[in-house]
N, CA, C and O atoms as a Maestro MAE file, in Angstrom:
{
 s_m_m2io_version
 :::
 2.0.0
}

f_m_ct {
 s_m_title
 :::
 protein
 m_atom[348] {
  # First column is atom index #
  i_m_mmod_type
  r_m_x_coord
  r_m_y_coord
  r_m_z_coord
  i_m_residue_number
  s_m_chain_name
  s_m_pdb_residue_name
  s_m_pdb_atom_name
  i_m_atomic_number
  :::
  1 25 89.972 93.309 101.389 1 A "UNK " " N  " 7
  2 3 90.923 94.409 101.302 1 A "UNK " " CA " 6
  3 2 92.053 93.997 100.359 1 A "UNK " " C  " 6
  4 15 92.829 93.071 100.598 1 A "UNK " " O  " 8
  5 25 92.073 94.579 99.531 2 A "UNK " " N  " 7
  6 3 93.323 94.043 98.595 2 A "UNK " " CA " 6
  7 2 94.767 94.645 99.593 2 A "UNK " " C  " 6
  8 15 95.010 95.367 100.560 2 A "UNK " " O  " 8
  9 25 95.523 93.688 98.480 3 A "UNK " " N  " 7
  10 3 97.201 93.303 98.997 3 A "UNK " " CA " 6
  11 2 97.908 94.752 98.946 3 A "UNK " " C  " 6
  12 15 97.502 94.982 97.807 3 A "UNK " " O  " 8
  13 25 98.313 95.395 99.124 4 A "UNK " " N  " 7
  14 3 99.360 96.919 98.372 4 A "UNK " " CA " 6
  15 2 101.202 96.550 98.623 4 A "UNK " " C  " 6
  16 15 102.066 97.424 98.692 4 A "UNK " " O  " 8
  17 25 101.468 94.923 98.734 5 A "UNK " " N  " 7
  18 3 102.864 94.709 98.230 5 A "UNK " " CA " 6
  19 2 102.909 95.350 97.381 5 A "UNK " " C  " 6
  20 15 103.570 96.385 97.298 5 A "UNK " " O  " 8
  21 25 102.065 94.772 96.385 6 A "UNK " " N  " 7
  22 3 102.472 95.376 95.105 6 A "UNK " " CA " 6
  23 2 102.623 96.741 94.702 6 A "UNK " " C  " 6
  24 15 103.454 96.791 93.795 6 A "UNK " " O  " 8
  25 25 102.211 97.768 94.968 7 A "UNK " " N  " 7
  26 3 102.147 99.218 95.409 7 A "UNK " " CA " 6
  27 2 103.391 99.610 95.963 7 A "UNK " " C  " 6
  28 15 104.029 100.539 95.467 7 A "UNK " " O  " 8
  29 25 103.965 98.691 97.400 8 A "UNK " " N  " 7
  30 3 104.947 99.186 97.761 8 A "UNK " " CA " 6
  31 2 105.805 98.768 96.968 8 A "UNK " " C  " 6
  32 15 106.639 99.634 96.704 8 A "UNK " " O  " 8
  33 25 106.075 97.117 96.112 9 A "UNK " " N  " 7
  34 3 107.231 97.320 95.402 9 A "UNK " " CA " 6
  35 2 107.220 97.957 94.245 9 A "UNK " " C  " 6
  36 15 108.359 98.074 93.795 9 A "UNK " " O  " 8
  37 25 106.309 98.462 93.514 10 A "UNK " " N  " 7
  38 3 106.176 99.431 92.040 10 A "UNK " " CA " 6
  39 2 106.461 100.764 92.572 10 A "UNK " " C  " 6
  40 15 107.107 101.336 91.693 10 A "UNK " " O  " 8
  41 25 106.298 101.561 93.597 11 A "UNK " " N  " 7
  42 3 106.832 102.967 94.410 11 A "UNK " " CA " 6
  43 2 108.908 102.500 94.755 11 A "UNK " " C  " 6
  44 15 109.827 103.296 94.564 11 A "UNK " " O  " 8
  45 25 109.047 101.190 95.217 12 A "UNK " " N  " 7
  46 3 110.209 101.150 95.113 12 A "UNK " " CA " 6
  47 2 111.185 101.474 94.611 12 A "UNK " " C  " 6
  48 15 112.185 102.133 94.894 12 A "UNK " " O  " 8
  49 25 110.573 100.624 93.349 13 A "UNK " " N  " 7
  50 3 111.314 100.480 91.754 13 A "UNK " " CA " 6
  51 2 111.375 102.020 91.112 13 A "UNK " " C  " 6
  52 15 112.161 102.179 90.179 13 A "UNK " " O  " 8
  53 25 110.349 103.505 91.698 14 A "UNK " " N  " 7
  54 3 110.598 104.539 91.050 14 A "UNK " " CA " 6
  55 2 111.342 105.301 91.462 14 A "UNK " " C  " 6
  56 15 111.656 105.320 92.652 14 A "UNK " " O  " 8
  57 25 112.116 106.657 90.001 15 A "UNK " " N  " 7
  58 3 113.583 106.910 90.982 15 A "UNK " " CA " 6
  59 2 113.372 108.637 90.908 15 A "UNK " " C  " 6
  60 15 114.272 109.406 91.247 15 A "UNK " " O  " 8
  61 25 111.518 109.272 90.216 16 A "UNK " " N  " 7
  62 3 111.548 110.409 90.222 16 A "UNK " " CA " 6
  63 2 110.705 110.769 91.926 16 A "UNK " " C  " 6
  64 15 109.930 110.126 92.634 16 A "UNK " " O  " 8
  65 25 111.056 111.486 91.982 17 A "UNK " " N  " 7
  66 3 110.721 112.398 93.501 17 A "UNK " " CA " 6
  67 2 109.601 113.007 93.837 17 A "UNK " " C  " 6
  68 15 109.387 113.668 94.854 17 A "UNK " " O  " 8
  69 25 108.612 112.677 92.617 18 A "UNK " " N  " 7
  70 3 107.303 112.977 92.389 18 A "UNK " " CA " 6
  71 2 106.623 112.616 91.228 18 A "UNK " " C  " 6
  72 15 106.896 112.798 90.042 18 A "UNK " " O  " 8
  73 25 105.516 111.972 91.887 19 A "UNK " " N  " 7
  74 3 104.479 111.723 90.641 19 A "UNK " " CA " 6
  75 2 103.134 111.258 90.440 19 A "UNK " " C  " 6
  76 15 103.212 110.255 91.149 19 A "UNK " " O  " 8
  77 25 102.064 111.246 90.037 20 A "UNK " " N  " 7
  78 3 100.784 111.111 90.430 20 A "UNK " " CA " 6
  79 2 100.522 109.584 89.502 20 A "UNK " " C  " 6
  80 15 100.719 109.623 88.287 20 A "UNK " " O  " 8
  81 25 100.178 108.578 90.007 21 A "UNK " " N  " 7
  82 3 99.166 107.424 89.704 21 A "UNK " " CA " 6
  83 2 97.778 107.963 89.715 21 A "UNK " " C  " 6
  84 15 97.409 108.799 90.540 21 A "UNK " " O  " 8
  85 25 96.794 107.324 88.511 22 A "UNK " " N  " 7
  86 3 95.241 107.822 89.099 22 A "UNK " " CA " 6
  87 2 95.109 106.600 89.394 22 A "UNK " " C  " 6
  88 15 95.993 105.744 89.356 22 A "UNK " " O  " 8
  89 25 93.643 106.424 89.800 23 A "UNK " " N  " 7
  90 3 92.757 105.086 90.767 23 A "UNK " " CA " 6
  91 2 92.957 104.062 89.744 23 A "UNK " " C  " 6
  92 15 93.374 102.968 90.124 23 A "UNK " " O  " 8
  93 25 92.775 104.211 88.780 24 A "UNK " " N  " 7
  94 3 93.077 103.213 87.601 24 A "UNK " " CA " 6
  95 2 93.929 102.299 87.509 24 A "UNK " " C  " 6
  96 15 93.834 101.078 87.393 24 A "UNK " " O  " 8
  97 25 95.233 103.382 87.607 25 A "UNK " " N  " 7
  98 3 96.752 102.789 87.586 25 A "UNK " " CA " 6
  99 2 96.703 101.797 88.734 25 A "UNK " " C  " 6
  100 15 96.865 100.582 88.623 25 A "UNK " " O  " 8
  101 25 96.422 102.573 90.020 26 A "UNK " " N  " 7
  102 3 96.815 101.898 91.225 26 A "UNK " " CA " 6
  103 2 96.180 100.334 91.511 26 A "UNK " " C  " 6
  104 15 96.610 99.386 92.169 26 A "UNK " " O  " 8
  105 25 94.806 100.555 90.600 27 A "UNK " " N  " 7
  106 3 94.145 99.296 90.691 27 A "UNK " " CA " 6
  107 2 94.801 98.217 89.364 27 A "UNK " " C  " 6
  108 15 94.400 97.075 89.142 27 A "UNK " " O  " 8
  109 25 95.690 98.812 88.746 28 A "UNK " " N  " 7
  110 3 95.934 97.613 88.142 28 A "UNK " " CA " 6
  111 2 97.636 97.364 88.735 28 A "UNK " " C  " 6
  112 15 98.298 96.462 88.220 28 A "UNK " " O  " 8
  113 25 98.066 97.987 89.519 29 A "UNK " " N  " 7
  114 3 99.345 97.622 89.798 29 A "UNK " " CA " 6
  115 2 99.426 96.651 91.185 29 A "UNK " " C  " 6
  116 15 100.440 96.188 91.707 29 A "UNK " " O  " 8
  117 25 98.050 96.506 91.593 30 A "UNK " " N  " 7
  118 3 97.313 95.759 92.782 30 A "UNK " " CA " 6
  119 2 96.878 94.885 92.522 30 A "UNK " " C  " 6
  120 15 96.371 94.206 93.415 30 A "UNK " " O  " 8
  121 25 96.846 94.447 91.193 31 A "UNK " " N  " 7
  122 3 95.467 93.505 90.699 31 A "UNK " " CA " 6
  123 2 94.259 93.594 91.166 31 A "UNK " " C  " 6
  124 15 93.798 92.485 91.435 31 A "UNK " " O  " 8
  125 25 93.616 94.392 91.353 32 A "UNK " " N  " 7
  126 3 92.293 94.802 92.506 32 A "UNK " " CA " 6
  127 2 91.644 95.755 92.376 32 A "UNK " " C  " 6
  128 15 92.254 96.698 91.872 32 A "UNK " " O  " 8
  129 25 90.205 95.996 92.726 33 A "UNK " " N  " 7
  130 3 89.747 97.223 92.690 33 A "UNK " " CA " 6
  131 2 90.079 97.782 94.049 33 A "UNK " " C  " 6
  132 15 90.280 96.960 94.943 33 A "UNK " " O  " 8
  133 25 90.186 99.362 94.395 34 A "UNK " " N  " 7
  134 3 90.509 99.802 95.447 34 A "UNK " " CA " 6
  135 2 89.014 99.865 96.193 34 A "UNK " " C  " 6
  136 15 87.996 99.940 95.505 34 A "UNK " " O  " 8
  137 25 88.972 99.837 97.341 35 A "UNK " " N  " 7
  138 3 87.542 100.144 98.150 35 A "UNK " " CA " 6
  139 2 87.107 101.774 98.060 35 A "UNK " " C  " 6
  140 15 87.872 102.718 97.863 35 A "UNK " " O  " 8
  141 25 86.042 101.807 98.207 36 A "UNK " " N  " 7
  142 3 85.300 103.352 98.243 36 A "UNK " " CA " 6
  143 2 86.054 104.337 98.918 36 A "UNK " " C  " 6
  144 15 86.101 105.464 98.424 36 A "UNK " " O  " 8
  145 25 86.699 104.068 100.057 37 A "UNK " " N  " 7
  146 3 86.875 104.478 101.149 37 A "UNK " " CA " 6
  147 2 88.353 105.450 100.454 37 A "UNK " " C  " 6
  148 15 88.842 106.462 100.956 37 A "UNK " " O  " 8
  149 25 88.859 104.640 99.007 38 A "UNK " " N  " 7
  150 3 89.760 105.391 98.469 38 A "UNK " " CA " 6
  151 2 89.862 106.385 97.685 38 A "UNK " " C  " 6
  152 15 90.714 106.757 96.878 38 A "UNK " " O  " 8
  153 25 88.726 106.824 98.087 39 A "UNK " " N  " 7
  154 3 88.135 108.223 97.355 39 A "UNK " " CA " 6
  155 2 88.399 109.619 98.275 39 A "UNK " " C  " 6
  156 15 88.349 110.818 97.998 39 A "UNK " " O  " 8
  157 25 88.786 108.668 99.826 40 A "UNK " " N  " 7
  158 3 88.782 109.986 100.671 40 A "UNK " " CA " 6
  159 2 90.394 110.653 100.874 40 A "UNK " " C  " 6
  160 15 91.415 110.071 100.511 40 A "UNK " " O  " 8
  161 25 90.366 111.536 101.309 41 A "UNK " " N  " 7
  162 3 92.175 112.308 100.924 41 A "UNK " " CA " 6
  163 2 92.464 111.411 102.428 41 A "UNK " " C  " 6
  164 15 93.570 110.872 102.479 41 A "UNK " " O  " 8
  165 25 91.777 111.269 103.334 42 A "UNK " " N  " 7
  166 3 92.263 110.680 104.733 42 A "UNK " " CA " 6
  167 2 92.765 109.300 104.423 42 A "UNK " " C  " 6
  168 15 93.629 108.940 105.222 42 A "UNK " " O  " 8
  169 25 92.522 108.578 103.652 43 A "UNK " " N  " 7
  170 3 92.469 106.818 103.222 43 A "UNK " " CA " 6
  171 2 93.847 107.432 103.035 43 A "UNK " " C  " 6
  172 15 94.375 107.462 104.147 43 A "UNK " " O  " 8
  173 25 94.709 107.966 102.051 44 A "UNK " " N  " 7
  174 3 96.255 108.123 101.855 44 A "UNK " " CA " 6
  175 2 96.785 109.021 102.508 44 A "UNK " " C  " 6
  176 15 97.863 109.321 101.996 44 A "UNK " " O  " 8
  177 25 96.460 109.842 103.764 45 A "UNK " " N  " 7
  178 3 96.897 110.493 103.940 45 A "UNK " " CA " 6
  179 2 98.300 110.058 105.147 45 A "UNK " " C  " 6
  180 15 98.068 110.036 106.356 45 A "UNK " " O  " 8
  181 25 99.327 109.825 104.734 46 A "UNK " " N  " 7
  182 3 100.675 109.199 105.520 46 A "UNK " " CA " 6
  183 2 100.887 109.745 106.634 46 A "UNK " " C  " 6
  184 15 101.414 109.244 107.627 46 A "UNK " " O  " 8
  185 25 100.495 110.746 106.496 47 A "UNK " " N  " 7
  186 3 100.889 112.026 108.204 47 A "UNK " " CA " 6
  187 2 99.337 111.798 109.470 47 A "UNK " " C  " 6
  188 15 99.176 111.990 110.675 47 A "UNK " " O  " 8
  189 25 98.742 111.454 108.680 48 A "UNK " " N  " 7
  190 3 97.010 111.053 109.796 48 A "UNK " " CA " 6
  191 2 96.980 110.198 110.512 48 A "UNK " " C  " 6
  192 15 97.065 109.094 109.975 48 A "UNK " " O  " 8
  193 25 96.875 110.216 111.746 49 A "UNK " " N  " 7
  194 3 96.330 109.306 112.720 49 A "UNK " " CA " 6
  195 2 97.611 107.872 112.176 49 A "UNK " " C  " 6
  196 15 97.292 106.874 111.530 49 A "UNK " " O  " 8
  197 25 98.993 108.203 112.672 50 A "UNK " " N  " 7
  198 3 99.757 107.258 112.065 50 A "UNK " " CA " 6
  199 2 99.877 105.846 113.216 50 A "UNK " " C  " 6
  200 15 100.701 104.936 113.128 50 A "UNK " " O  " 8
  201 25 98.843 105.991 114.232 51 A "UNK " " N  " 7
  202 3 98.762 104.922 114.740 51 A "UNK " " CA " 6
  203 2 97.967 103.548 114.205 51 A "UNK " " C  " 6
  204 15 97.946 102.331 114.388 51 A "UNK " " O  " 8
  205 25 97.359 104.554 113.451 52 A "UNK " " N  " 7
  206 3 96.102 103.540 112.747 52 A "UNK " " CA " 6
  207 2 96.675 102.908 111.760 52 A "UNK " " C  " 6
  208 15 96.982 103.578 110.774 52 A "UNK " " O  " 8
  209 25 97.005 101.254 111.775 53 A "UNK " " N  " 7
  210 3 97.952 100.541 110.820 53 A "UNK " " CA " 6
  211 2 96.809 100.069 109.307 53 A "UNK " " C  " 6
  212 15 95.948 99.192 109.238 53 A "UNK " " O  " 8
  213 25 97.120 100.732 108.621 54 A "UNK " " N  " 7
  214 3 96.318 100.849 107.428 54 A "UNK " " CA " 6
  215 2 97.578 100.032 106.405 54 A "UNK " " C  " 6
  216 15 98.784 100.170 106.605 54 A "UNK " " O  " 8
  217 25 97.061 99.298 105.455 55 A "UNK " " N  " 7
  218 3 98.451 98.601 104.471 55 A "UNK " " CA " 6
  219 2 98.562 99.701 103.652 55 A "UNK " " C  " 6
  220 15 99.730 100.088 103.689 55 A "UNK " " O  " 8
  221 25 97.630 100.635 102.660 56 A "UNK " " N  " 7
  222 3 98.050 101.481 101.544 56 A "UNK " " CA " 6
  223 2 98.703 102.212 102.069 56 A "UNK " " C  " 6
  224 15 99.724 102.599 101.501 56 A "UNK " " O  " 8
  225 25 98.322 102.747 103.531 57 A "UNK " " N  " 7
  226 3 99.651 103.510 103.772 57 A "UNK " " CA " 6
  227 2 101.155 103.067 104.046 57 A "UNK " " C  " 6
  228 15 102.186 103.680 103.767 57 A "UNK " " O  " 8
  229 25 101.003 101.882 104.643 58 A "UNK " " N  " 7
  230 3 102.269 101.253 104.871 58 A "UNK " " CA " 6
  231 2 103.218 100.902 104.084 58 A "UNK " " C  " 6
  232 15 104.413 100.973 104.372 58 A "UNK " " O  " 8
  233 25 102.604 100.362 102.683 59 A "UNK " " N  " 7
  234 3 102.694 100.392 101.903 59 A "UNK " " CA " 6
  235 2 103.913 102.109 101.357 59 A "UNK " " C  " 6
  236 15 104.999 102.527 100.954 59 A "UNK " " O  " 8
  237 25 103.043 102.298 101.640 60 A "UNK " " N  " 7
  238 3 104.075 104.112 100.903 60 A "UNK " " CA " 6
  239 2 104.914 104.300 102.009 60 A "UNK " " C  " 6
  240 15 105.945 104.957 101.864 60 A "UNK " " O  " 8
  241 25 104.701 103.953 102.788 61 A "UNK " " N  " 7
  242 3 105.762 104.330 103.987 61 A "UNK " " CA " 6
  243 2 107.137 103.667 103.994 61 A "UNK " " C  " 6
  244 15 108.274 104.104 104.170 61 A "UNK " " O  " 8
  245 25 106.548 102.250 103.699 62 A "UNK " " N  " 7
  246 3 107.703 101.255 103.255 62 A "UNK " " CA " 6
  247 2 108.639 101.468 102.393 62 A "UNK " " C  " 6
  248 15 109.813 101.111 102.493 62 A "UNK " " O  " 8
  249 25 107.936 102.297 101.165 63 A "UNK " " N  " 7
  250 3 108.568 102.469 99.699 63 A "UNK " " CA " 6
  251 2 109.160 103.795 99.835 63 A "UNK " " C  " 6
  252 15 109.694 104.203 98.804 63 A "UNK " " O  " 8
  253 25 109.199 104.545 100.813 64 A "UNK " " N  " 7
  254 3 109.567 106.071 101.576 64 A "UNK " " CA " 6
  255 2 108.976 106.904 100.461 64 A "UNK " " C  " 6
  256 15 109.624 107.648 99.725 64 A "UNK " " O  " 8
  257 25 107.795 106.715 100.422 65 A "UNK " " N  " 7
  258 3 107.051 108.173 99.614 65 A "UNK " " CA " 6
  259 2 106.047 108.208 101.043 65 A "UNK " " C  " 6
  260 15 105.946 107.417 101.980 65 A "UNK " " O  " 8
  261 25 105.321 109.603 100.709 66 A "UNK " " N  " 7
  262 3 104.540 110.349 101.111 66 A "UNK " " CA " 6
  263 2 102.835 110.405 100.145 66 A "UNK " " C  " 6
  264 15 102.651 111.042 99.108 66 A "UNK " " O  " 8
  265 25 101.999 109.713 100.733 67 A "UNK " " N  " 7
  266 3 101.024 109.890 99.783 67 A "UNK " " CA " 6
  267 2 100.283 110.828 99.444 67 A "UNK " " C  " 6
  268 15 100.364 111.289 100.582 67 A "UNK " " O  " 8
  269 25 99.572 111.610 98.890 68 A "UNK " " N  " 7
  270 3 98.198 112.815 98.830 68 A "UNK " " CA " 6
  271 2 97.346 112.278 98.100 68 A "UNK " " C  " 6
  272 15 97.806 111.878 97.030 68 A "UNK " " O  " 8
  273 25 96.168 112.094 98.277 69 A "UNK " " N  " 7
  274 3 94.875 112.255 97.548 69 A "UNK " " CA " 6
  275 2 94.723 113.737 96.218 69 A "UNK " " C  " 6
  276 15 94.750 114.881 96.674 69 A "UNK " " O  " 8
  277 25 94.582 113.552 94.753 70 A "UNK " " N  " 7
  278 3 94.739 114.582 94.200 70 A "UNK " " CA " 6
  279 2 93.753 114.049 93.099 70 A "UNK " " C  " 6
  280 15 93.988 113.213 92.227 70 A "UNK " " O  " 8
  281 25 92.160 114.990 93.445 71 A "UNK " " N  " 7
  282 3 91.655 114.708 92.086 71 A "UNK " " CA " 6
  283 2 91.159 113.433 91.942 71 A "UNK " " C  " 6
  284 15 90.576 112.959 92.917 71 A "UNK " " O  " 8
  285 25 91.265 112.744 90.899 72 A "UNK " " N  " 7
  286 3 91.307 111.161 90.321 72 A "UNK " " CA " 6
  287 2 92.386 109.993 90.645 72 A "UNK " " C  " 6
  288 15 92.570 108.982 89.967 72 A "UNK " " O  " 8
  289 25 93.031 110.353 91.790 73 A "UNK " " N  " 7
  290 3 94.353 109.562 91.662 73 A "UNK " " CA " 6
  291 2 94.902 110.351 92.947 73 A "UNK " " C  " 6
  292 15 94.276 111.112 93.685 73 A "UNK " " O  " 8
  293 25 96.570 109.861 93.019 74 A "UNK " " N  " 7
  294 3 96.987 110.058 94.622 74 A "UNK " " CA " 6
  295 2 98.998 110.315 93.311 74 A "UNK " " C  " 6
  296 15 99.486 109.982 92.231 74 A "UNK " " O  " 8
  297 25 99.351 111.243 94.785 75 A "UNK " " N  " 7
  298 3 100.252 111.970 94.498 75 A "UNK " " CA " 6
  299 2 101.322 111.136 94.922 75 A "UNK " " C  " 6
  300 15 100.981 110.619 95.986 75 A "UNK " " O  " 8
  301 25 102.373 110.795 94.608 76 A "UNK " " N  " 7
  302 3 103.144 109.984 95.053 76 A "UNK " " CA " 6
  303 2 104.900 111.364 95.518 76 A "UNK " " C  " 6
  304 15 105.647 112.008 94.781 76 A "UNK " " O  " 8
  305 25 104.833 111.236 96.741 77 A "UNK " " N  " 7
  306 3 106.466 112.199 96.826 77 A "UNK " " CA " 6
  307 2 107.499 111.828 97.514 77 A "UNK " " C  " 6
  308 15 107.079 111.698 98.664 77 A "UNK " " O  " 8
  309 25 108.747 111.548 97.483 78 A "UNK " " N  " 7
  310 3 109.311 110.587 98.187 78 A "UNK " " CA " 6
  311 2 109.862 111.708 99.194 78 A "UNK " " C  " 6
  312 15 110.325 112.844 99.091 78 A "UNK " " O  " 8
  313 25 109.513 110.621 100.422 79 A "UNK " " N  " 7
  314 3 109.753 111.526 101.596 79 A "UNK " " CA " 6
  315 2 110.806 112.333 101.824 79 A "UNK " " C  " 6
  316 15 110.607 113.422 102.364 79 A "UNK " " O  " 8
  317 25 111.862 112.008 101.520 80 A "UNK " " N  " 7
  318 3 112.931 112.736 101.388 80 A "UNK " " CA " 6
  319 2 113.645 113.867 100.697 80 A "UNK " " C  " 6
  320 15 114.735 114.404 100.894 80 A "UNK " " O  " 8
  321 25 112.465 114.098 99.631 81 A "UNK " " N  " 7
  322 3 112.779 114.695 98.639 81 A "UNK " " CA " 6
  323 2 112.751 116.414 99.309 81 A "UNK " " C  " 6
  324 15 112.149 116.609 100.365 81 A "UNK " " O  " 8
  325 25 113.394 117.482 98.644 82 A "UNK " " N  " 7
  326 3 112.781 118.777 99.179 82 A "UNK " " CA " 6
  327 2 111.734 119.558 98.783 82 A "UNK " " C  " 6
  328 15 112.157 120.075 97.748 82 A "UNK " " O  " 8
  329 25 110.763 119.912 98.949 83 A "UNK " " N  " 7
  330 3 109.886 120.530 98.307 83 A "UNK " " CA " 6
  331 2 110.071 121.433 97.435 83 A "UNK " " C  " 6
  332 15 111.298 121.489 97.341 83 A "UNK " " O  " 8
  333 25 109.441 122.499 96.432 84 A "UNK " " N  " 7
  334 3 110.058 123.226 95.644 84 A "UNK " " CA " 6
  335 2 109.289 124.408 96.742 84 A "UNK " " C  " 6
  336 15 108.267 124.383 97.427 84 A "UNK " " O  " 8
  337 25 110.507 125.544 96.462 85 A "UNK " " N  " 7
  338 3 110.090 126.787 96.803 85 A "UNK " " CA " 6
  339 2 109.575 128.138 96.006 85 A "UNK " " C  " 6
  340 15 110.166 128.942 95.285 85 A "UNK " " O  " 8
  341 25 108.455 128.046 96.375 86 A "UNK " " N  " 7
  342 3 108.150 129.712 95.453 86 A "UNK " " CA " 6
  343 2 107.942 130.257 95.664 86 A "UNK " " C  " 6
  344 15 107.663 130.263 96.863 86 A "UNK " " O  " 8
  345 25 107.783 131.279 95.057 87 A "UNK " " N  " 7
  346 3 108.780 132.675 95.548 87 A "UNK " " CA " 6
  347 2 107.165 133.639 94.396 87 A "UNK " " C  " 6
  348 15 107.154 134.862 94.253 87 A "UNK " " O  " 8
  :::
 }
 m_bond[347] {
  # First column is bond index #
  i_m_from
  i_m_to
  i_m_order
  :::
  1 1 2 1
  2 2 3 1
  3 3 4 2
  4 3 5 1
  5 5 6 1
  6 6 7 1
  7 7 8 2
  8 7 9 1
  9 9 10 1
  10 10 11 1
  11 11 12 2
  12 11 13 1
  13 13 14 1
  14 14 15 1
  15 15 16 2
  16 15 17 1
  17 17 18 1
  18 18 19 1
  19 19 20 2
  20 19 21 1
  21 21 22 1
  22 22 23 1
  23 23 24 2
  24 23 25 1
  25 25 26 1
  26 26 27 1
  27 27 28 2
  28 27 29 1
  29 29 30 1
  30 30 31 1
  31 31 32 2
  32 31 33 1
  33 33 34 1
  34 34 35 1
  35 35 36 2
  36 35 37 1
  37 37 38 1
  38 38 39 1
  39 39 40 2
  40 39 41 1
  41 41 42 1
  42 42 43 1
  43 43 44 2
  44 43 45 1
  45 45 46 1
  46 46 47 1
  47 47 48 2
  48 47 49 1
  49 49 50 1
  50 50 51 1
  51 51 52 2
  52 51 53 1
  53 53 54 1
  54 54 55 1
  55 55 56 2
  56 55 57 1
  57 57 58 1
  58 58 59 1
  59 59 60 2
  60 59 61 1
  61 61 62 1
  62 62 63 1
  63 63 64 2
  64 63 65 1
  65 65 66 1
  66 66 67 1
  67 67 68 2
  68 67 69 1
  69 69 70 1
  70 70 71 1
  71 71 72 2
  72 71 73 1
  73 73 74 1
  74 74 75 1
  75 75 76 2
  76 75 77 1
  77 77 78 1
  78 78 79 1
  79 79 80 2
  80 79 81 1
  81 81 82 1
  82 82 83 1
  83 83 84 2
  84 83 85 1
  85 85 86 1
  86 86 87 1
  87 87 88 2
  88 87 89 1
  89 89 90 1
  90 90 91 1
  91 91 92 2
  92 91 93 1
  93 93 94 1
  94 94 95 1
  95 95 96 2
  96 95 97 1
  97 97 98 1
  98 98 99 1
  99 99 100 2
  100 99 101 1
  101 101 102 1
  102 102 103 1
  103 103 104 2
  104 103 105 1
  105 105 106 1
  106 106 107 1
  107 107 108 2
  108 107 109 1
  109 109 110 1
  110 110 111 1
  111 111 112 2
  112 111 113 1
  113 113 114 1
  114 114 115 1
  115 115 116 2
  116 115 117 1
  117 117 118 1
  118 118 119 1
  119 119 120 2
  120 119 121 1
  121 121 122 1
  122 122 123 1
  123 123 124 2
  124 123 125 1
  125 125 126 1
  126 126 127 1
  127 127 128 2
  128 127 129 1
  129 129 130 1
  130 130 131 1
  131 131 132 2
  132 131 133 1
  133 133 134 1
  134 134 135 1
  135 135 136 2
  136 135 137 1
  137 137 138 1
  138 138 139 1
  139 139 140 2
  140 139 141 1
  141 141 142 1
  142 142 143 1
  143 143 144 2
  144 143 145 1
  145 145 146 1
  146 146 147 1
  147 147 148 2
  148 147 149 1
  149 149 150 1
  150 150 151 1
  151 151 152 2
  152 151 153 1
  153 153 154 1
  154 154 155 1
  155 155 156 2
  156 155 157 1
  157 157 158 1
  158 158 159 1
  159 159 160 2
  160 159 161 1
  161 161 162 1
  162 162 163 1
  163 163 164 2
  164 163 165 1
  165 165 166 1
  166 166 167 1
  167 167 168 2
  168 167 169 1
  169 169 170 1
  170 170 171 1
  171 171 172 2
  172 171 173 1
  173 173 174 1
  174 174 175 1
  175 175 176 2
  176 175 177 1
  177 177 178 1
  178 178 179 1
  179 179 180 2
  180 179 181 1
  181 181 182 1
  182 182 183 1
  183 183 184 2
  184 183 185 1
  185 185 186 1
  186 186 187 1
  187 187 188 2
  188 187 189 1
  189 189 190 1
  190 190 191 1
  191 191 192 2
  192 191 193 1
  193 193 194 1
  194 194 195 1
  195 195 196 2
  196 195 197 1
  197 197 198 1
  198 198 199 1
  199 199 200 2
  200 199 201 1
  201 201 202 1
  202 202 203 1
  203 203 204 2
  204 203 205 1
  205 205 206 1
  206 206 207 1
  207 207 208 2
  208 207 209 1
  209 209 210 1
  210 210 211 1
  211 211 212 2
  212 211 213 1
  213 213 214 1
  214 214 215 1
  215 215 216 2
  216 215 217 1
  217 217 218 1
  218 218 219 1
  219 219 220 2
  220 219 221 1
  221 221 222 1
  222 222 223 1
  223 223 224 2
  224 223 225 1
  225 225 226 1
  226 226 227 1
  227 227 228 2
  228 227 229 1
  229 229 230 1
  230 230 231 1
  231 231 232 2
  232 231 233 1
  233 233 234 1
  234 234 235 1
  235 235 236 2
  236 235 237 1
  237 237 238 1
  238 238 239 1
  239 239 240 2
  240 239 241 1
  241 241 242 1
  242 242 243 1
  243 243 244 2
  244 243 245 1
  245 245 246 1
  246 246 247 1
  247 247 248 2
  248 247 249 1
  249 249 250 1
  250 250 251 1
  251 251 252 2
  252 251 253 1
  253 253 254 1
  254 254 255 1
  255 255 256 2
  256 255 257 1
  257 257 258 1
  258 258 259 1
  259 259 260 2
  260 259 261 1
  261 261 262 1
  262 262 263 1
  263 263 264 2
  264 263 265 1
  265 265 266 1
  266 266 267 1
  267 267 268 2
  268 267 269 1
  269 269 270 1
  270 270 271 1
  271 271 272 2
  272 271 273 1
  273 273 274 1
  274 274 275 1
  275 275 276 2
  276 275 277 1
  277 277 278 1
  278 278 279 1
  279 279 280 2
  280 279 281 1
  281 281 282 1
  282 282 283 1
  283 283 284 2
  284 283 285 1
  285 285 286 1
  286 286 287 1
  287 287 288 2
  288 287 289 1
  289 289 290 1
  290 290 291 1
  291 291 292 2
  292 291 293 1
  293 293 294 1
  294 294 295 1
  295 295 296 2
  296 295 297 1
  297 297 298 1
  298 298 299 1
  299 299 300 2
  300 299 301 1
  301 301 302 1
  302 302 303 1
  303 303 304 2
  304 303 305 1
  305 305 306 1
  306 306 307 1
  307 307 308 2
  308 307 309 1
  309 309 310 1
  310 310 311 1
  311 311 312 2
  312 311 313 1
  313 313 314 1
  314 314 315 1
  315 315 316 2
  316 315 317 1
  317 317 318 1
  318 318 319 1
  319 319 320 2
  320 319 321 1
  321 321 322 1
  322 322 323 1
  323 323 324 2
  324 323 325 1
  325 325 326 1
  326 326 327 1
  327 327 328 2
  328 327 329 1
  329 329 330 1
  330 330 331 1
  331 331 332 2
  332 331 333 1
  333 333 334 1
  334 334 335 1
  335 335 336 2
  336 335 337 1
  337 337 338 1
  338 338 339 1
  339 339 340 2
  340 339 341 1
  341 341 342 1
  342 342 343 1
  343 343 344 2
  344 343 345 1
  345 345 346 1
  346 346 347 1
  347 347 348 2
  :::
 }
}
């Protein structure tokens, strides 16, 4: 299972309120390939089964984003942020 320090401190270090990494990125900011299993929207999903101590999520939890599965890559939103409203 690779490490996701590194994940949580590169989500740290960012100061926009949204933004998408693809699998690519994430695997080189890990030094690692990600496992299969990171293909599923449940593997990042921060709000799922938050008993289940998973590191990629902890990882984002640590760094106070919110993860999503999107496509090729995962959505990065910092928890705090407000959503946009439309109208």
């Amino acid at each position: 299972m690779p490490d996701f320090d590194a994940l949580r401190d590169y989500l740290k270090q960012q100061t926009q309120a949204e933004f998408v990494l693809s699998f690519a990125q994430i695997e080189q900011i890990i030094d690692d390939d990600l496992p299969r299993a990171a293909q599923r929207a449940s593997w990042w999903d921060t709000a799922r089964a938050p008993e289940q101590r998973m590191p990629q999520r902890e990882a984002c939890i640590a760094a106070g984003y919110v993860a999503t599965r999107l496509g090729e890559g995962v959505r990065f939103r910092r928890a705090d942020a407000k959503r946009p409203r439309f109208r």
